[in-house]
C-alpha positions as CSV (number, residue, x, y, z in Angstrom):
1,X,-49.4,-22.4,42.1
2,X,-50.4,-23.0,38.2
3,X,-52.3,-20.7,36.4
4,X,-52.9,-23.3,34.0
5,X,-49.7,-22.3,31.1
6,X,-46.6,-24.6,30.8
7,X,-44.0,-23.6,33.5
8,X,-44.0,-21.8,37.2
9,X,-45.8,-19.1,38.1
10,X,-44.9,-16.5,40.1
11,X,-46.9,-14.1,42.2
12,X,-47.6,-10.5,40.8
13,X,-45.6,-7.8,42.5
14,X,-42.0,-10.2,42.9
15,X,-39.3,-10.3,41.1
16,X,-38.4,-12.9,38.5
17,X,-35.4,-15.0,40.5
18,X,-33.9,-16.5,36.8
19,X,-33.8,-12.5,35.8
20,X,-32.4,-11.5,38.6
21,X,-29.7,-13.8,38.4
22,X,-28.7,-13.0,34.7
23,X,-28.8,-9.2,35.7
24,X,-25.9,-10.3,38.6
25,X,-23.9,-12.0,36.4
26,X,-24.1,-9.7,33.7
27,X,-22.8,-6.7,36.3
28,X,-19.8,-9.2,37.0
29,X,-18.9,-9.7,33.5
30,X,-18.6,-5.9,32.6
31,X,-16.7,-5.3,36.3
32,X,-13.8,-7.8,35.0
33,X,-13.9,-6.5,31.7
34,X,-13.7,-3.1,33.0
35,X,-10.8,-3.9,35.7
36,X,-9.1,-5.9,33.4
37,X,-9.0,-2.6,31.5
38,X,-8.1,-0.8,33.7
39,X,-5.1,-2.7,35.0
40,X,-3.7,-3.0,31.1
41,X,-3.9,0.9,31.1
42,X,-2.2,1.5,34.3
43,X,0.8,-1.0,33.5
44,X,1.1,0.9,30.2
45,X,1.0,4.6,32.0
46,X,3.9,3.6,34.5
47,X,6.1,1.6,31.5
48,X,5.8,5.3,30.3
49,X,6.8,6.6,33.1
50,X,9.5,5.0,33.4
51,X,10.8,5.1,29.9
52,X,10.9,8.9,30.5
53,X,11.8,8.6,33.7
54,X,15.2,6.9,32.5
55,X,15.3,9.1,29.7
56,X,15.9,12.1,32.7
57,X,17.9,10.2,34.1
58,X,20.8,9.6,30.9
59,X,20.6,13.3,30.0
60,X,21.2,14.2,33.9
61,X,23.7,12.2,34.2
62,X,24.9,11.5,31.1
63,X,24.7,7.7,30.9
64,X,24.1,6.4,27.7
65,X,22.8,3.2,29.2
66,X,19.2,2.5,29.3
67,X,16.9,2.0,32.7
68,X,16.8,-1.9,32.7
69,X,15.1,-3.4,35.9
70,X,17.1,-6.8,35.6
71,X,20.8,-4.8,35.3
72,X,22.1,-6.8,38.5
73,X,20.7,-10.1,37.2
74,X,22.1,-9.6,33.7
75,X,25.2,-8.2,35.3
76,X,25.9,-11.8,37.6
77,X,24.7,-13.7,34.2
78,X,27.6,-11.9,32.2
79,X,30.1,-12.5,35.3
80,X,29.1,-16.4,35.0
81,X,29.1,-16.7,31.4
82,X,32.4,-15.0,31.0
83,X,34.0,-17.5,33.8
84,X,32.5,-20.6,32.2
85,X,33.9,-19.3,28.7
86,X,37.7,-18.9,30.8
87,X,37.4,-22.6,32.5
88,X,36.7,-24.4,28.7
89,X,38.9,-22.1,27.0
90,X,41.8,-23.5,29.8
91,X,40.5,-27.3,30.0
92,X,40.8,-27.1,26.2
93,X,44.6,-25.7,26.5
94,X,45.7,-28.1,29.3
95,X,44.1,-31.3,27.2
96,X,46.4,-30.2,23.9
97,X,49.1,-29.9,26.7
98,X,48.2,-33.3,27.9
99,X,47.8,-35.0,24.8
100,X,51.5,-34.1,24.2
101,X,53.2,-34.9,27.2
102,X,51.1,-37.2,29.2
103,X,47.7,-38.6,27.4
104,X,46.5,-40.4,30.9
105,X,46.2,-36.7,32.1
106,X,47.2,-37.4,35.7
107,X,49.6,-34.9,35.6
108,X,47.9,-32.4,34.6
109,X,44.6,-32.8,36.8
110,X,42.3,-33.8,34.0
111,X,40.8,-37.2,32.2
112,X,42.8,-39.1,29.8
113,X,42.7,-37.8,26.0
114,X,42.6,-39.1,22.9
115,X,44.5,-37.3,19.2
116,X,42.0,-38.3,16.7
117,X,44.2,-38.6,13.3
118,X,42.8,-34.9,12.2
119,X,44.5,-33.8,14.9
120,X,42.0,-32.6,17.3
121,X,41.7,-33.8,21.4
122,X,39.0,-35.8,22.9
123,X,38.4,-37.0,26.2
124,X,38.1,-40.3,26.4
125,X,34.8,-40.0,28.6
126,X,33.2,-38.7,25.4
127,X,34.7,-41.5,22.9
128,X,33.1,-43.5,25.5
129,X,29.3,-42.2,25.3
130,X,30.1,-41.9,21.8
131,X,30.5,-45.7,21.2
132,X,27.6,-46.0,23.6
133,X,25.3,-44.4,21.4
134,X,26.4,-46.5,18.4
135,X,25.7,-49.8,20.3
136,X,22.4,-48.6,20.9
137,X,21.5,-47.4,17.6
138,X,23.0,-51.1,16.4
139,X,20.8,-53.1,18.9
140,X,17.6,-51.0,18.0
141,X,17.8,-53.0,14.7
142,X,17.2,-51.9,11.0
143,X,14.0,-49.5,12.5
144,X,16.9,-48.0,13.8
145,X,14.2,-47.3,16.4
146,X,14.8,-48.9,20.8
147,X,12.4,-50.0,22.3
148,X,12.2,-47.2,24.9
149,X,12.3,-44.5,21.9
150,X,9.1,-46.7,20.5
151,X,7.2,-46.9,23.8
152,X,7.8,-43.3,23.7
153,X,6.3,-43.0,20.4
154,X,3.2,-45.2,21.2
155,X,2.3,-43.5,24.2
156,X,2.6,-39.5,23.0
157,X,-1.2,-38.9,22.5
158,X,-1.9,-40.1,26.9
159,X,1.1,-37.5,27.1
160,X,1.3,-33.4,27.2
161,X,3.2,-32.9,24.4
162,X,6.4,-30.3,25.5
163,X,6.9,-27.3,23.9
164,X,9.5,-27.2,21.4
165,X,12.9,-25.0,21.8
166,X,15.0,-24.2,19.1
167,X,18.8,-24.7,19.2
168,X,19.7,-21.4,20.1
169,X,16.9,-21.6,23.2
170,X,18.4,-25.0,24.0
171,X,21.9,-23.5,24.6
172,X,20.5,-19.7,26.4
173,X,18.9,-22.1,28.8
174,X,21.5,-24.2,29.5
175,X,23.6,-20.9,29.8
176,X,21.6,-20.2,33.1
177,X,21.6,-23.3,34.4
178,X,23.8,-23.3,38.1
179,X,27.2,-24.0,37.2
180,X,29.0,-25.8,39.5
181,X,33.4,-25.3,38.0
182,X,35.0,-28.1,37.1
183,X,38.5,-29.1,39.8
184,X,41.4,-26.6,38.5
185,X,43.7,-28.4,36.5
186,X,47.7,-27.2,36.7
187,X,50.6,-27.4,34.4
188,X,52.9,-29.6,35.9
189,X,57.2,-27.4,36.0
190,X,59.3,-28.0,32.9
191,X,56.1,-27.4,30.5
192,X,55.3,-23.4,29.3
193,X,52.3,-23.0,27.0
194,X,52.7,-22.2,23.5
195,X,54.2,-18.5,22.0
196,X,51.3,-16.5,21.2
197,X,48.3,-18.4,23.0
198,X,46.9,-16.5,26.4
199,X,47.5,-18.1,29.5
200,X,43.9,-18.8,30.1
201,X,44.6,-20.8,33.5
202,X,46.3,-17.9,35.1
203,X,42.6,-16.4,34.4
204,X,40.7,-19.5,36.0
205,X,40.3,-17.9,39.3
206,X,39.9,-14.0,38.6
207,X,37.4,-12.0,41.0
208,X,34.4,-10.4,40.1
209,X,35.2,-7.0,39.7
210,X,38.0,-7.7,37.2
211,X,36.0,-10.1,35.5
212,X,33.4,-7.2,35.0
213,X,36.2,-4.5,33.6
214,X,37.5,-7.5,31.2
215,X,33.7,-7.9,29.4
216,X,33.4,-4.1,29.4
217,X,36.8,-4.0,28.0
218,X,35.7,-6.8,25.1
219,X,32.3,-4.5,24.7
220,X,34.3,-1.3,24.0
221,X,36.7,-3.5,21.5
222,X,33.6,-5.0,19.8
223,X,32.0,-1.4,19.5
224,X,35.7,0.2,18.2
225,X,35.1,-2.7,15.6
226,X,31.4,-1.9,14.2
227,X,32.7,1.8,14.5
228,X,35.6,0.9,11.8
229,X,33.2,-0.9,9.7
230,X,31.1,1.9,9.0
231,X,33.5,4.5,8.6
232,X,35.6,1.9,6.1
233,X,32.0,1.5,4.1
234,X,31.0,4.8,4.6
235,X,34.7,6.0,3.4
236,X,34.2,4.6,-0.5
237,X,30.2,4.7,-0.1
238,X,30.0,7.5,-2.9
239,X,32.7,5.6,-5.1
240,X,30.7,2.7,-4.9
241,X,27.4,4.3,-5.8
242,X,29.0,5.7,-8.6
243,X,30.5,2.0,-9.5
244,X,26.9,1.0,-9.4
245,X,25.2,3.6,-11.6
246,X,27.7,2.8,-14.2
247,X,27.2,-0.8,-14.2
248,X,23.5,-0.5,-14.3
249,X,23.9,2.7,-17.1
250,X,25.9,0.0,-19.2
251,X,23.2,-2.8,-18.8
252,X,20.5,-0.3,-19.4
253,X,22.0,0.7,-22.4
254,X,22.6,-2.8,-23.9
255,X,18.8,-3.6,-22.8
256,X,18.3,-0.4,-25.7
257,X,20.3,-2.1,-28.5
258,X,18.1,-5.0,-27.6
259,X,14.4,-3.3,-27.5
260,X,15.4,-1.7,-31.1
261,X,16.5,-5.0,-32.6
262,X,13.2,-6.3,-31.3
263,X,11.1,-3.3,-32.9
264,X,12.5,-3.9,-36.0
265,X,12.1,-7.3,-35.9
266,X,8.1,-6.8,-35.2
267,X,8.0,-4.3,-37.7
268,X,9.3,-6.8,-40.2
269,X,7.1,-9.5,-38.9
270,X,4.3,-7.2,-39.2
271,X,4.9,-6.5,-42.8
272,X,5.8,-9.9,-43.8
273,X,2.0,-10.8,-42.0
274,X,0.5,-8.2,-43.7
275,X,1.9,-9.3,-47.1
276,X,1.0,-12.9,-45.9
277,X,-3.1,-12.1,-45.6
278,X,-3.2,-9.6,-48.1
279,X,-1.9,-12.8,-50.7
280,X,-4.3,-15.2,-49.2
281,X,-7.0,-12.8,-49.5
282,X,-6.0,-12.3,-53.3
283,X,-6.0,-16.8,-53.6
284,X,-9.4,-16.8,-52.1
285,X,-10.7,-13.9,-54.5
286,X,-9.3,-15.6,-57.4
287,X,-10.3,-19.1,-56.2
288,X,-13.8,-17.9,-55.9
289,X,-14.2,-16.2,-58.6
290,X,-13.3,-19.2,-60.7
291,X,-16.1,-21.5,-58.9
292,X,-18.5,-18.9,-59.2
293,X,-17.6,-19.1,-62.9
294,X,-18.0,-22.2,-63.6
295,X,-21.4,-22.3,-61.2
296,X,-22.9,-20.1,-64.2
297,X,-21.8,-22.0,-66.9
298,X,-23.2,-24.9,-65.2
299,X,-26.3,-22.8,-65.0
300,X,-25.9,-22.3,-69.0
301,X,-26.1,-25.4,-69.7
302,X,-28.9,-25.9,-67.8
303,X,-30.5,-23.4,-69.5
304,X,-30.5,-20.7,-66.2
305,X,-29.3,-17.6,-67.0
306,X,-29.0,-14.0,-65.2
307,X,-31.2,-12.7,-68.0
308,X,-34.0,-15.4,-68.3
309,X,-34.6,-15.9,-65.0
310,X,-37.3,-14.3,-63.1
311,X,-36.5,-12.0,-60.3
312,X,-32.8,-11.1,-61.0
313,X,-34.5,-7.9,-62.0
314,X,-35.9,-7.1,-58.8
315,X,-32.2,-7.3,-57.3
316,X,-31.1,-3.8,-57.1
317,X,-28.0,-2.9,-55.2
318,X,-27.8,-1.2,-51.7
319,X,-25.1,1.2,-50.6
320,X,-24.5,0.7,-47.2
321,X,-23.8,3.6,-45.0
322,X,-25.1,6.4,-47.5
323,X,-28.3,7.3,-45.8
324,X,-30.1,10.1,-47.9
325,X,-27.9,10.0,-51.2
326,X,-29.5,8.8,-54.1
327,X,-26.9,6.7,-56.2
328,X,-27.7,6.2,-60.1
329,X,-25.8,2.4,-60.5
330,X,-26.7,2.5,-64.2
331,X,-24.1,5.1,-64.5
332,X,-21.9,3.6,-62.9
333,X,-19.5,0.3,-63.3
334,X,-17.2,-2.0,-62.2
335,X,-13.5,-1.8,-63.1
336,X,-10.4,-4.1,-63.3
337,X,-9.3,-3.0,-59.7
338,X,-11.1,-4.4,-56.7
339,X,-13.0,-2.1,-54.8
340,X,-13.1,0.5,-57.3
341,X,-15.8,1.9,-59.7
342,X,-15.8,4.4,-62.7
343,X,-18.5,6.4,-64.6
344,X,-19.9,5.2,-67.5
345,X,-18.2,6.9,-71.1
346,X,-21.0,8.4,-73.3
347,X,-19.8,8.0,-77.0
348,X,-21.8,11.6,-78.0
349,X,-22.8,14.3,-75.8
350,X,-26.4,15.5,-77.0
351,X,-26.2,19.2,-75.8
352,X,-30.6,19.1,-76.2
353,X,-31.0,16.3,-74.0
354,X,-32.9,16.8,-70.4
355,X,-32.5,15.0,-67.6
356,X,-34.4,12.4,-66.3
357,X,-35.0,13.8,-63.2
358,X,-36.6,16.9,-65.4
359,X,-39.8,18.4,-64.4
360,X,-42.5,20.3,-66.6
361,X,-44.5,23.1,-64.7
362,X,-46.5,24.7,-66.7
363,X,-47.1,28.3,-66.6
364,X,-50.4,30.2,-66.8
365,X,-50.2,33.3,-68.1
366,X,-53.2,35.9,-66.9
367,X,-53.7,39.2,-66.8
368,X,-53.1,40.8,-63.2
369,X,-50.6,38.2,-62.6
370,X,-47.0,39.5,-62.6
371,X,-45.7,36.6,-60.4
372,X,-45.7,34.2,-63.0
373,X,-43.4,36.2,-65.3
374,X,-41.0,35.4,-63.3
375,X,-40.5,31.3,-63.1
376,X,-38.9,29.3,-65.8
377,X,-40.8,27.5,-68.2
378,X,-38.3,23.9,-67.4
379,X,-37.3,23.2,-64.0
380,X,-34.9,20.9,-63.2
381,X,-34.4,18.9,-59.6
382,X,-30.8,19.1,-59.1
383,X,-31.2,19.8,-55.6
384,X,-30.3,23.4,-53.7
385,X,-30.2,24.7,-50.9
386,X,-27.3,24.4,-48.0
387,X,-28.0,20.7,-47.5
388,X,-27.0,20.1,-51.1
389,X,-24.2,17.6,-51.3
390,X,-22.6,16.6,-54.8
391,X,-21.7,13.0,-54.7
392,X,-17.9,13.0,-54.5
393,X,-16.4,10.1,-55.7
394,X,-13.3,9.2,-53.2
395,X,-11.7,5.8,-52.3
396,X,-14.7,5.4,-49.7
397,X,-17.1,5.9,-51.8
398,X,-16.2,3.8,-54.7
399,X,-15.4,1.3,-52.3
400,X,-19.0,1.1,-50.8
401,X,-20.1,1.1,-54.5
402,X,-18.5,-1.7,-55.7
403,X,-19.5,-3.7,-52.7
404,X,-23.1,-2.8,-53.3
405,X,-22.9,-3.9,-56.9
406,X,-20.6,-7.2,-56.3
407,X,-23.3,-8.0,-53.5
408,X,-26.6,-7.4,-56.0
409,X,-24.0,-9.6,-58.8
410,X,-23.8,-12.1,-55.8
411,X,-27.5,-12.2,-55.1
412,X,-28.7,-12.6,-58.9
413,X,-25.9,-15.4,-59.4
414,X,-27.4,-17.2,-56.2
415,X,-30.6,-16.8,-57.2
416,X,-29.9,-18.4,-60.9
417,X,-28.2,-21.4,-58.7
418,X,-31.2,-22.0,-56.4
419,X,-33.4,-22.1,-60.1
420,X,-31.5,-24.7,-61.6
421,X,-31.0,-27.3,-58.1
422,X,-34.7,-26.9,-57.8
423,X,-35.2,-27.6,-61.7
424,X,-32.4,-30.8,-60.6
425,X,-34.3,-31.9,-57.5
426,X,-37.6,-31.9,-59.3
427,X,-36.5,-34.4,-61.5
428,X,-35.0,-36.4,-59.3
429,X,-31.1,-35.6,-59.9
430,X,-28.2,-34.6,-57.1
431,X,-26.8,-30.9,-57.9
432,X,-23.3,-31.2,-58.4
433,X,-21.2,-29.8,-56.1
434,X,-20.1,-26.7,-58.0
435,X,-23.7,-25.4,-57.5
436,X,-23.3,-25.2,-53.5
437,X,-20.0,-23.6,-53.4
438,X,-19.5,-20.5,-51.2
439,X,-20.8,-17.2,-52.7
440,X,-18.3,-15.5,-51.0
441,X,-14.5,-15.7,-50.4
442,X,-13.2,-17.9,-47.6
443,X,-10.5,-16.1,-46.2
444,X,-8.8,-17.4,-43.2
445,X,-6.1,-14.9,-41.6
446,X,-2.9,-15.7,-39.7
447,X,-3.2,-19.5,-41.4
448,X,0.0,-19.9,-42.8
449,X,0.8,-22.0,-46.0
450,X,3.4,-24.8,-46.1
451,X,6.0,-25.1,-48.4
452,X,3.9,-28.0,-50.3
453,X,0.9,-25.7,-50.4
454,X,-1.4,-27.1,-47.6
455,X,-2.8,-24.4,-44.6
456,X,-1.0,-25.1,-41.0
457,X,-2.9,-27.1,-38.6
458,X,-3.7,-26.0,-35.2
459,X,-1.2,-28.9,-34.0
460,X,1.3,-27.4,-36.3
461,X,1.0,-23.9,-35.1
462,X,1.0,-25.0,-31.0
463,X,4.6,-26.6,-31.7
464,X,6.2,-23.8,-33.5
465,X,5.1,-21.5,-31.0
466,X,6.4,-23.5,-28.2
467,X,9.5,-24.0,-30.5
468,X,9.9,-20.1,-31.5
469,X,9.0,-19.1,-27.5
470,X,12.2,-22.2,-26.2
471,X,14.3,-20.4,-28.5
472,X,13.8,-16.6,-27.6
473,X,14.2,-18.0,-24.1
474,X,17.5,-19.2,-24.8
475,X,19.0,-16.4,-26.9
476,X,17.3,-14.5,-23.9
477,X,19.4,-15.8,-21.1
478,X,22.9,-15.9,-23.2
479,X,22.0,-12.4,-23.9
480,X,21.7,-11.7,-20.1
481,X,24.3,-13.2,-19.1
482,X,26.5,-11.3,-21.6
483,X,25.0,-8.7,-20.6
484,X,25.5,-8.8,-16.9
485,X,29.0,-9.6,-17.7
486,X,29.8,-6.3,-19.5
487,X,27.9,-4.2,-16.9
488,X,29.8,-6.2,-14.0
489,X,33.3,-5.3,-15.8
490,X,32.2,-1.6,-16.5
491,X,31.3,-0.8,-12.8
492,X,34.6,-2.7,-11.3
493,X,36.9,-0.6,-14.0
494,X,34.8,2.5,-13.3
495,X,35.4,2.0,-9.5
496,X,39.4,1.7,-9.8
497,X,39.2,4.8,-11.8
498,X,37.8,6.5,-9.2
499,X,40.1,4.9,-6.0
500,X,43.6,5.8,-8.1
501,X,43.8,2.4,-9.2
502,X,43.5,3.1,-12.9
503,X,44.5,6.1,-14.7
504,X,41.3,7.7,-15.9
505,X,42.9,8.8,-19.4
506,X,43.6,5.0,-20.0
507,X,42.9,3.8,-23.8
508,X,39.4,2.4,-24.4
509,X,38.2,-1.1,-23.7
510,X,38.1,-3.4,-26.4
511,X,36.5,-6.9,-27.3
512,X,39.3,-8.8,-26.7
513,X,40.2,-7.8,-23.4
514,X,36.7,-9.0,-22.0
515,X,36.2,-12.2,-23.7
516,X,33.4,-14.2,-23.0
517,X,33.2,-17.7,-21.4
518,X,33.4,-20.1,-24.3
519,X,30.2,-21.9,-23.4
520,X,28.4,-18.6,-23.2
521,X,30.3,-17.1,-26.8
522,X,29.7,-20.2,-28.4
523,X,25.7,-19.9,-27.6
524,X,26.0,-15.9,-28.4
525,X,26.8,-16.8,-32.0
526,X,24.3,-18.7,-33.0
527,X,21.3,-16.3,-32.0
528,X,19.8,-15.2,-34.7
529,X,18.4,-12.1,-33.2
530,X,21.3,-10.1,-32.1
531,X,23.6,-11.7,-35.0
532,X,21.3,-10.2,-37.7
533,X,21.4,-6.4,-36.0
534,X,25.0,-6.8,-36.3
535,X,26.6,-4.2,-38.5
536,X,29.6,-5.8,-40.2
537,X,29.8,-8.0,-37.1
538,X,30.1,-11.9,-37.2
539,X,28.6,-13.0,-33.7
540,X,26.2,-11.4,-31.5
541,X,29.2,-10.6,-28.9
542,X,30.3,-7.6,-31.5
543,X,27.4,-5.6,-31.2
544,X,27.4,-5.4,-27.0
545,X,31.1,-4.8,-26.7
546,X,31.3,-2.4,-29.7
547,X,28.3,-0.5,-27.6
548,X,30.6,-0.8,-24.4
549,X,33.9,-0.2,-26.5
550,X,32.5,2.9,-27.6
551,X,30.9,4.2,-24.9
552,X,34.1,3.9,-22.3
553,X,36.1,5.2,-24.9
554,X,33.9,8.5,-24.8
555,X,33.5,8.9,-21.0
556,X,37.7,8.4,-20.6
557,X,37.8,11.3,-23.3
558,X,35.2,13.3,-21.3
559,X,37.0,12.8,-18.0
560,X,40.6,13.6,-19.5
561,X,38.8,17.0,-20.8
562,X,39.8,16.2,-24.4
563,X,36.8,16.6,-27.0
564,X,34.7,13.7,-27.4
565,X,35.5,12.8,-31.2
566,X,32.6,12.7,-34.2
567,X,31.6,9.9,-32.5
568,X,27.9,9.9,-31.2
569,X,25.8,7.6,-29.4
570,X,23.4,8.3,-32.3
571,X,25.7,6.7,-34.8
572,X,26.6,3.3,-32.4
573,X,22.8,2.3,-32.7
């Protein structure tokens, strides 16, 4: 039955079989999920229960030993392993026995042995597999590589690749394997074992229950052991934490000395860059005043001058940030000092003389009209009010002056240029090069200059740095080490004060009781950066043990209770 659309068609009022079957497996799919759930939750509810169960139990009966399901498997795995440790603990006696008094071994019950020239016992079944093995390895050729072993190889991808074990799983396993005891060997009459070994044959066939008291026994003596361990540590736990703060007081304090020297040594560095760019600076100014110099006499002799040329009269100059102030630059001028300006000098003061800013208001006098009695007859704009500001003439100020009228100097002088190379191109001549110089200084900072006057090169300045930065890195770690050295020493004396074995009123350490390795000395003196702090010292190694003479010297003093001295840690820096 088609109704005429890709497909079967189904008759109205039945259910749609492919539908119904999703629908059943879907149900299935969240039944497993849900038992599944429910399974993981009731394992988890009764390991709870028991874990309390067997925590009753202890405090009931108080057993400190846990609820473990598998006690009588572990307990037979103990027995075992503790009787296989007894039967190669005696095969290895009887075989030093044997190798003594009868190497064949027929005496005592066991293979023949071999003494090996270090003095050790082998069987000589194992010398046996051992040369075995070498054969093998010979005949495999220089692969080094059998046959077998490369068959092997070849056909790993056709085979199920086993799971790897580690060396310790490797011997556990082998642990459980069924152990099936080797035949008893015997001492044969006239032979005693050796003063101070245990008889471990006499142990070879104990029975189980005194094979369980002696590993309970060596459980208790393992647990006496750990129990003297931490009562030993715990014992000189606050003598050693005092030991420690000292040493780490002592290299804290030497890291100090170090972060001043290094301050002052920025702050010199600082200055001496400072110096550096404010000189450079001063050779650009001076180098471009010169060219703009001789750019205007240039301009003379063309015949271009500030005053003949047209629009150099236009240029006026512009304060920059003085919004709303009115600044009179014809009062004003220039002096010798760069970025400063004075006020012009008049020769004669001319007490009659008005303002330019002056205005005149007439005044119309009328009868019936009082008001205008009252005004003046001049009135000047001065300017009034609270929003009256008189110009004050600080550092800033005369600052942003002179950079207004050096910039309208700068402009005029540019514009006389552009006059005369347009008068030179016009008839057909090259300007010279002193017309397109730079209006401005060229100042470049953090360039150095050479000794032979050239700037560095960016080349020049990669291989100091990397020179400078392998050289801190070396002063660095024969500081350190110094360092580390001195702190070490402080903490070990500092600890045998405190156990008795050093008086604590004992004289203060000096230099030359702590010397330093000479490799380490030897590069301590030539660093420049802990040599130069030095005061009245020769090598860097003064400064740290001076710091560490002082300083023990102070805390013996303190500890004796007798006063301190003048000394102060104030005065070591």
């Amino acid at each position: 039955m088609s109704n005429g659309q890709d497909g079967p068609a189904f008759a109205p009022g039945f259910p749609d079989p492919n539908t119904k079957e999703l629908e059943r497996k879907k149900r299935l799919h969240e039944y497993r999920i849900a038992a599944r759930r429910e399974k993981r939750l009731r394992k988890s509810d009764e390991k709870k229960q028991r874990k309390l169960n067997a925590t009753i139990l202890r405090r009931m009966t108080r057993n400190p030993d846990k609820y473990n399901k598998n006690a009588e498997r572990n307990r037979l795995r103990d027995i075992q392993g503790e009787r296989r440790r007894i039967h190669d603990a005696a095969i290895k006696q009887i075989q030093q026995l044997a190798a003594i008094h009868d190497p064949s071994g027929a005496s005592f019950n066991i293979g023949a042995v071999v003494r090996q020239d270090d003095g050790s016992v082998l069987t000589a079944e194992s010398i046996r597999r051992r040369q075995e093995r070498e054969a093998a390895k010979a005949a495999a050729g220089p692969q080094g590589i059998d046959p077998g072993r490369m068959a092997q190889v070849e056909n790993a991808d056709a085979q199920p690749k086993p799971r790897k074990l580690s060396k310790a799983q490797q011997r556990r396993q082998a642990a459980l394997q069924p152990y099936n005891p080797p035949p008893k060997p015997q001492i044969p009459e006239g032979i005693a074992i050796p003063d101070g070994e245990e008889n471990w044959l006499a142990l070879w066939d104990l029975p189980d229950e005194e094979m369980e008291r002696r590993i309970l026994r060596a459980k208790r003596r393992k647990a006496a052991e750990r129990k003297s361990i931490r009562i030993k540590q715990k014992s000189g736990k606050t003598e050693r934490r005092e030991a420690r703060d000292e040493k780490r007081k002592v290299y804290r304090d030497i890291k100090l000395i170090w972060k001043s020297i290094k301050e002052e040594q920025t702050r010199e560095r600082t200055k001496l860059k400072a110096a550096e760019d404010e000189e450079s600076k001063k050779i650009a100014v001076e180098i471009n005043t010169v060219e703009r110099k001789v750019a205007l006499d240039l301009c003379e002799t063309l015949g271009f001058t500030i005053n003949n040329t047209p629009g150099t009269a236009d240029i006026k100059p512009k304060a920059l940030g003085m919004r709303g102030r009115e600044i009179d630059f014809d009062a004003i001028q220039p002096t010798d000092r760069r970025n400063n300006v004075q006020a012009k000098k008049r020769k004669r003061v001319d007490l009659g003389e008005i303002a330019g800013t002056a205005e005149e208001n007439p005044v119309s006098i009328g009868h019936g009209n009082d008001v205008g009695h009252n005004e003046e007859f001049i009135k000047l704009d001065v300017g009034q009010g609270q929003d009256y500001e008189a110009l004050n003439y600080n550092h800033k100020t005369r600052r942003k002056l002179r950079r207004a009228l050096d910039g309208a100097q700068v402009q005029k002088e540019m514009l006389v240029r552009q006059r005369a190379i347009d008068h030179l191109k016009s008839n057909g001549v090259d300007p010279p090069v002193e017309l397109t110089t730079k209006p401005k200084p060229d100042n470049v900072r953090g360039v150095r200059i050479l000794e032979n006057g050239a700037t560095e090169t960016a080349k020049q300045e990669r291989v100091r740095a990397r020179v400078e930065l392998a050289e801190f890195n070396q002063a660095s770690r024969v500081l350190r080490k110094q360092a580390k050295q001195c702190a070490v020493e402080a903490g070990l004396r500092k600890h045998a004060a405190l156990t008795g074995r050093l008086p604590l009123n004992e004289k203060s350490i000096s230099a030359d009781e702590f010397p330093l390795p000479a490799h380490i000395a030897a590069d301590a003196a030539a660093v420049p950066a802990l040599a130069s702090s030095a005061d009245n010292k020769d090598d860097a190694e003064g400064v740290v043990s001076a710091r560490f003479s002082e300083q023990s010297s102070m805390e013996s003093k303190d500890e004796s209770g007798s006063p301190a001295g003048s000394t102060s840690p104030s005065s070591i820096d």
